[in-house]
C-alpha positions in Angstrom: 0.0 0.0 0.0 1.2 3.2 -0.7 1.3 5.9 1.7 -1.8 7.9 0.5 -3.6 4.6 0.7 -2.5 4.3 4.2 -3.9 7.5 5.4 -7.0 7.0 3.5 -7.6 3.9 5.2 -6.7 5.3 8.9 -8.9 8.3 7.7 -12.0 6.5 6.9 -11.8 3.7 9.9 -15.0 4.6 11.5 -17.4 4.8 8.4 -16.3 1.4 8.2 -16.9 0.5 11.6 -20.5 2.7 11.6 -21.4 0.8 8.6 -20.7 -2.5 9.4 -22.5 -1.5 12.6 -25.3 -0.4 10.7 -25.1 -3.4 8.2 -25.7 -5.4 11.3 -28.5 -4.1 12.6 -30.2 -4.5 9.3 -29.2 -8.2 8.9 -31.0 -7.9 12.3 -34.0 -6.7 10.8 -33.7 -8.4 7.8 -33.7 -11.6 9.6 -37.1 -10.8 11.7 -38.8 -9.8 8.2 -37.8 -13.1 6.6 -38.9 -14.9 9.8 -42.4 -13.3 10.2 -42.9 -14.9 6.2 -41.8 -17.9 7.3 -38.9 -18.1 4.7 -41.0 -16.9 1.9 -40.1 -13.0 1.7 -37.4 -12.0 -1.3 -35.0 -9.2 -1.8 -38.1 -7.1 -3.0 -40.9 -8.1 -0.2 -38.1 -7.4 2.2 -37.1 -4.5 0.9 -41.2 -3.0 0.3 -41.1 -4.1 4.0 -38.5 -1.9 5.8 -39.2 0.8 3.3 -42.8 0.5 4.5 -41.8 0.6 8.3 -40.1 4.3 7.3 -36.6 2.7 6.9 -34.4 4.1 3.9 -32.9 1.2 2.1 -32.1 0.0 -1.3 -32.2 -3.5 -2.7 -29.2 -4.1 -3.7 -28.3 -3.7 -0.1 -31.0 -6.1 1.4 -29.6 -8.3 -1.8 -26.0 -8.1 -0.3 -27.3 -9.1 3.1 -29.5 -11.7 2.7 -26.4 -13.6 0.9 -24.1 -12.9 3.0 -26.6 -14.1 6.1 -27.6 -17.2 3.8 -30.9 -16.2 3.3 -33.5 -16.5 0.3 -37.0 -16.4 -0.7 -38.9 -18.8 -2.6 -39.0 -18.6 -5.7 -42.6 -20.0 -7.2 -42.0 -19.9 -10.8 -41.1 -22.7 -12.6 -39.4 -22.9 -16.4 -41.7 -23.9 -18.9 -40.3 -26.1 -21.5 -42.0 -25.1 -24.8 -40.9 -27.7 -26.9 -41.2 -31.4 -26.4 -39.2 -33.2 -29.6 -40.5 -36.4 -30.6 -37.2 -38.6 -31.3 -39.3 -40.8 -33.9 -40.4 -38.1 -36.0 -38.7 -37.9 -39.3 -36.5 -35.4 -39.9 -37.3 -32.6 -42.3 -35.9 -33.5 -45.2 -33.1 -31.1 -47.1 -34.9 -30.0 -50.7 -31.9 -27.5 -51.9 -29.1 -30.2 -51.1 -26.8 -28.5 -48.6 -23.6 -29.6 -48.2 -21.6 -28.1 -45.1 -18.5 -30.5 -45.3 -15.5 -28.7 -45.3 -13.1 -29.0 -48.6 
């Protein structure tokens, strides 16, 4: 580290200490949200939630602490396959005689 970097770090020690504080305290929360849903609640129910109760928070920070808590939501929504192949069709045939062999 250079010495700038140094100072910069010594410099901005207690944002870092107030906002891992305050990081805390919303894990906190964050936790007691998920809980009252029984598991269900997401990033943005959580998020509708606090900002609801008068807290100011964005997603992406709720996002960041629910992963790094181990939390998740349930996610309802499956993938829909739209195509089902039948293996015993015939293929279409080719009517213009392609040939895609390399010479």
């Amino acid at each position: 580290m250079g010495g700038s970097q140094v100072y910069y770090w010594r410099r901005t020690a207690a944002d870092r200490a107030a906002r891992q504080k305050a990081d805390t305290q919303l894990a906190a929360r964050v936790r007691a949200v998920h809980r009252e849903s029984d598991g269900t609640y997401g990033v943005p129910r959580i998020t509708a939630e606090l900002c609801g109760d008068g807290e100011r928070v964005n997603h992406k920070r709720i996002a960041r602490g629910m992963r790094s808590i181990g939390l998740a939501g349930v996610r309802l929504r499956r993938r829909h396959r739209t195509t089902i192949t039948d293996p015993a069709s015939a293929k279409a045939p080719d009517l213009i005689g392609r040939d895609f062999h390399r010479e």
